[in-house]
C-alpha positions, -999 to 999 in steps of 0.1 A, spaced: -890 -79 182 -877 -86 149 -903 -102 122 -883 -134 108 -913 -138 80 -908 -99 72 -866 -108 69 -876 -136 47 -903 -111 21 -870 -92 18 -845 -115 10 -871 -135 -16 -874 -98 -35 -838 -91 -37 -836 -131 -55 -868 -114 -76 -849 -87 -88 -813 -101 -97 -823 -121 -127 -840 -85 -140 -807 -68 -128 -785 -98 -146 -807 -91 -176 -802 -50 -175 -762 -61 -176 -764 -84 -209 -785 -52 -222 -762 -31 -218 -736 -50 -233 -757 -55 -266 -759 -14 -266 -722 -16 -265 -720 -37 -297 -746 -22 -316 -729 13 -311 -696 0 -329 -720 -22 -352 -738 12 -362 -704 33 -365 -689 3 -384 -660 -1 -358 -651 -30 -341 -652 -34 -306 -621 -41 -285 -614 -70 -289 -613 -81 -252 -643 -66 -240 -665 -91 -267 -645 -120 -254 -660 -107 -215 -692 -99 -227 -694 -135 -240 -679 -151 -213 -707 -135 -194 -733 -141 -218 -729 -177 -217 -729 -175 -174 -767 -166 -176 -773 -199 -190 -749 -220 -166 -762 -226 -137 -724 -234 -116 -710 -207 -134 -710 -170 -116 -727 -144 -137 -719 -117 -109 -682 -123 -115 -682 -126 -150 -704 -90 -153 -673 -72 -131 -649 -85 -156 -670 -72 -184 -666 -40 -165 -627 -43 -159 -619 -51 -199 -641 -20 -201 -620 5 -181 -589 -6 -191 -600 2 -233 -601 34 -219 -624 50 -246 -650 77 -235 -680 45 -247 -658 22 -227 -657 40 -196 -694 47 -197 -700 11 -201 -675 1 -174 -698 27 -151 -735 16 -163 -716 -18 -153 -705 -11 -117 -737 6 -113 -757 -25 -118 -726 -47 -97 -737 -23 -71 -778 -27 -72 -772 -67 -77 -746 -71 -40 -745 -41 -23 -716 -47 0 -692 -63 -28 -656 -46 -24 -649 -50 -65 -687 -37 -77 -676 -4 -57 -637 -2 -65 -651 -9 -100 -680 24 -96 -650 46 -81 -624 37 -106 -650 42 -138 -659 77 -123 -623 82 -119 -614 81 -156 -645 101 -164 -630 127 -149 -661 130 -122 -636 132 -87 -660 139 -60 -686 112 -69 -650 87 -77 -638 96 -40 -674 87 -27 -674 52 -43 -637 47 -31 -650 56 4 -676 34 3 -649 3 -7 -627 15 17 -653 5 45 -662 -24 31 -625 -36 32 -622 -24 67 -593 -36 82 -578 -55 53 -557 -41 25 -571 -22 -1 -566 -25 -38 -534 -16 -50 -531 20 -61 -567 31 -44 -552 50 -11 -530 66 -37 -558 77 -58 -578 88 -33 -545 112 -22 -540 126 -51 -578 130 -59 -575 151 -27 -546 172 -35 -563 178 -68 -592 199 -45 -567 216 -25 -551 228 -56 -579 245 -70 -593 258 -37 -564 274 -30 -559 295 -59 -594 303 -58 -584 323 -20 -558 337 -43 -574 361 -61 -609 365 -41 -629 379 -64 -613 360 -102 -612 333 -78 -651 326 -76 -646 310 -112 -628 280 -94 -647 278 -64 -673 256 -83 -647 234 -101 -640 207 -76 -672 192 -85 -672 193 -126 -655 164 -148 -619 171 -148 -623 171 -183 -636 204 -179 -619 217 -147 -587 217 -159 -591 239 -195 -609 267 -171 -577 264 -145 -554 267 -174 -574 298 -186 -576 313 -151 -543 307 -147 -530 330 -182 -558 356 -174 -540 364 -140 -506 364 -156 -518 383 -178 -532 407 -156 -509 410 -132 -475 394 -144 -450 372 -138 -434 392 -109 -465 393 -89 -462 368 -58 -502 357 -59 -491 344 -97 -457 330 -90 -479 305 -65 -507 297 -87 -483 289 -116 -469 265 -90 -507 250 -79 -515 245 -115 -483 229 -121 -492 206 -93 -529 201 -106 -518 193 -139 -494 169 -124 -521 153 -104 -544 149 -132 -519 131 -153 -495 114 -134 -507 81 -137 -497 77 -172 -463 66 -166 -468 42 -141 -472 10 -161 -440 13 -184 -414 26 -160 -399 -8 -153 -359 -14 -156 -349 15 -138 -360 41 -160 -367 72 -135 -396 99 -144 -390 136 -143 -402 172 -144 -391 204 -152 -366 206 -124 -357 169 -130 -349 180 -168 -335 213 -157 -310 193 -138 -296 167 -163 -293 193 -186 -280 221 -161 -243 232 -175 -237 210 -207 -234 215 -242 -264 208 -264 -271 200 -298 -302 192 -321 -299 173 -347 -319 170 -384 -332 137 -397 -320 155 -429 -303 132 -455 -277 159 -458 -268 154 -424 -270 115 -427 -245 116 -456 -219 145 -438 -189 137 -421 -200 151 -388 -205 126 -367 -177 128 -348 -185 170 -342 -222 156 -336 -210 130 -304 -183 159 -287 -213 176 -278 -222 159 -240 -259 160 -248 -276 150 -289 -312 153 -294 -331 134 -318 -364 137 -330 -390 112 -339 -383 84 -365 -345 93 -366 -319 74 -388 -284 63 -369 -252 64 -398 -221 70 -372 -198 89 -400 -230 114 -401 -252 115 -376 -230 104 -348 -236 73 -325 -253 91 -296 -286 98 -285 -290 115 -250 -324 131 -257 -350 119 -281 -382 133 -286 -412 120 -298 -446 139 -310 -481 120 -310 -499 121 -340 -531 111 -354 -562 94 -337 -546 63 -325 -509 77 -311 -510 41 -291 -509 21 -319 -472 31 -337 -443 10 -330 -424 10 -299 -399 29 -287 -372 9 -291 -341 34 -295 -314 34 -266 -318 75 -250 -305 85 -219 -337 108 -217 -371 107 -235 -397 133 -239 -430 122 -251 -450 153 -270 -492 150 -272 -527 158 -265 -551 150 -254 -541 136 -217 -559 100 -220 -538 97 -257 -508 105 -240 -513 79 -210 -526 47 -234 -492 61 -256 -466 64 -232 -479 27 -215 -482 6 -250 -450 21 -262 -423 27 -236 -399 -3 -238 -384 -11 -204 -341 -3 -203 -346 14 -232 -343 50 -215 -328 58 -182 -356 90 -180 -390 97 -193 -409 131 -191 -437 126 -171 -468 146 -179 -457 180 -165 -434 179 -198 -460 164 -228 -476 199 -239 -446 225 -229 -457 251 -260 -493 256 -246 -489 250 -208 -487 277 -183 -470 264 -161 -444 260 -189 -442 288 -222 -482 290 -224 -481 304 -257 -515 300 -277 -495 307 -311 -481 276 -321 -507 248 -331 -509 209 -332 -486 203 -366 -455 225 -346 -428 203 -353 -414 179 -324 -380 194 -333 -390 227 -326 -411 219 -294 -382 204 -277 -357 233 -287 -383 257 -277 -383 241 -242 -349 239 -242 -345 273 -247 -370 281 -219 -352 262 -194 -319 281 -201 -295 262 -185 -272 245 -213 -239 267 -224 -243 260 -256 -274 251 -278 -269 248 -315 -290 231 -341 -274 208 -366 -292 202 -405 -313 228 -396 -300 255 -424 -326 249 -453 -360 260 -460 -386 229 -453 -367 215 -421 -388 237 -398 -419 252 -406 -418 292 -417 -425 303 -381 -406 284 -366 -376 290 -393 -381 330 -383 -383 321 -347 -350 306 -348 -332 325 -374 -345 359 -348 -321 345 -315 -293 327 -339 -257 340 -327 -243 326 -351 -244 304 -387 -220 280 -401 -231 268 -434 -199 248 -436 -210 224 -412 -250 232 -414 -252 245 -380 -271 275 -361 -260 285 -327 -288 301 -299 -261 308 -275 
């Protein structure tokens, strides 16, 4: 028989402990600020708004402190930053202790782990939302994360029966931060090409898992931005709109800007740009139907937008959460008809892709993208235009192209790779 005074003992120390729990949450928050206060940087800006907000609930009695803590939480993971994301956890983890069965303390707890890169422990907390919601509909995007977290596992446990005995390094991976997962794949994945070459069959399929991995792990990033119909691609995507067609890259040089080219410059079906470029038809030409952009510095999310008209863009940078906040602050709806998705933003280093260790972070965007190009191998002709002096490319790269030319036309300031 159940004890109704022993029901009522229980529910008067769960009341007990929520002010304590309510308490631990404003703590945290003032650990927040005085880690920014200590490093003299700001906070974001929306977070301090939250954390007031919910600093002001504890002493309004109508207003809901529990709510106002999740939101705290929510500014939190959308910042983003490695001290955001731990706050937005330490958060969800006291949402959690304060209601046990709310659906947004848990969806909270599994998206926080999520970002941190911890999968096993984020598909845990998803599982547990996913029975609290029961028969209704989850959050947007959840199943979908939950998929993919999945397919992540299956990546790496598969290449791990690849090789059996190489193949113990990945068995343990599944359960480490992604943040540390994915270096060790890539490294697995260039010791076995390494070791047994590009002809081998066991390779050709983990070159196609890790492809998939690294897709997994980053293909979130372009979610938010890809509004009025711009489409993302791949390798194959960008192997196909470039399959067959004429090719040229051309220098924000002012020599080129002051030429007569333009006209030569817009016959070619396909011009590629580079960063910041500079548009004077008589020189330049009119068209863009590549541009590509490099991320640089500590704060790649804060430059301007990317406002010029290209019928494809390809968006260059490390490390993946920079490339994510990047590509979703500075995309500008209608303003390309593709984007590269994240299979495409590190083509030098990745396996899947070149995976060659020898060109470092300050490689020119120009010389990325015609390296890629040239990988992919499917345009008849490739030439670069303003690329003839000494200072346009970096030495290496200079030698690197000047090694494949097929021919130079000073005349007109062009190299041809094909």
């Amino acid at each position: 028989m159940t004890n109704p005074l022993a029901g009522l003992f229980k529910a008067r120390q769960k009341e007990a402990a929520r002010p304590a729990l309510f308490a631990r949450g404003m703590r945290l928050c003032g650990e927040y600020l005085a880690a920014h206060e200590d490093r003299g940087t700001p906070p974001d800006a929306r977070i301090s708004r939250a954390i007031g907000v919910y600093a002001a609930s504890l002493d309004t009695p109508s207003a809901d402190s529990f709510d106002a803590l999740l939101q705290v939480g929510e500014r939190a993971l959308e910042a983003g930053g490695a001290g955001e994301l731990g706050l937005a956890l330490e958060v969800a983890e006291t949402s959690t202790l304060i209601r046990q069965r709310s659906k947004g303390a848990w969806r909270l707890h599994g998206r926080a782990l999520d970002g941190l890169g911890r999968d096993e422990e984020a598909l845990e907390s998803y599982g547990r939302y996913l029975t609290l919601v029961q028969n209704g509909d989850p959050a947007e995007g959840i199943a979908r994360r939950i998929d993919t977290l999945r397919r992540r596992r299956a990546c790496l446990e598969e290449a791990a029966g690849l090789f059996p005995g190489p193949g113990a390094e990945l068995r343990g991976l599944p359960a480490r931060p992604t943040g540390d997962a994915a270096p060790e794949f890539a490294a697995f994945t260039r010791a076995r090409v390494a070791e047994h070459g590009m002809g081998d069959p066991g390779v050709r399929r983990l070159l196609e898992l890790y492809g998939t991995y690294r897709r997994l792990v980053e293909r979130s990033g372009t979610a938010d931005p890809l509004l009025g119909g711009t489409t993302p691609v791949g390798v194959s995507g960008l192997r196909g709109l470039l399959a067959g067609r004429t090719v040229c890259l051309v220098s924000n040089a002012g020599e080129v800007f002051g030429s007569g080219l333009g006209a030569e410059i817009d016959d070619y079906d396909v011009v590629v740009r580079c960063d910041a470029f500079r548009i004077r038809a008589e020189g330049t030409g009119r068209r863009t139907g590549l541009h590509a952009v490099t991320l640089r510095g500590g704060t790649p999310w804060e430059g301007s937008p990317w406002t010029q008209r290209t019928g494809i863009r390809l968006v260059f940078g490390d490390p993946a959460g920079a490339w994510r906040r990047a590509t979703r602050q500075r995309l500008v709806p209608g303003a390309q008809e593709h984007v590269g998705d994240a299979s495409l933003r590190r083509p030098l280093a990745d396996p899947a892709l070149l995976g060659e260790d020898r060109w470092d972070a300050g490689t020119s965007t120009a010389f990325t993208v015609l390296r890629l190009l040239d990988f992919l191998d499917v345009s008849t002709r490739l030439d670069l235009i303003g690329f003839d002096k000494p200072g346009r490319l970096r030495p290496r790269e200079a030698e690197w192209v000047m090694d494949r030319a097929t021919h130079v036309d000073d005349s007109k300031m062009r190299i041809a790779l094909r």
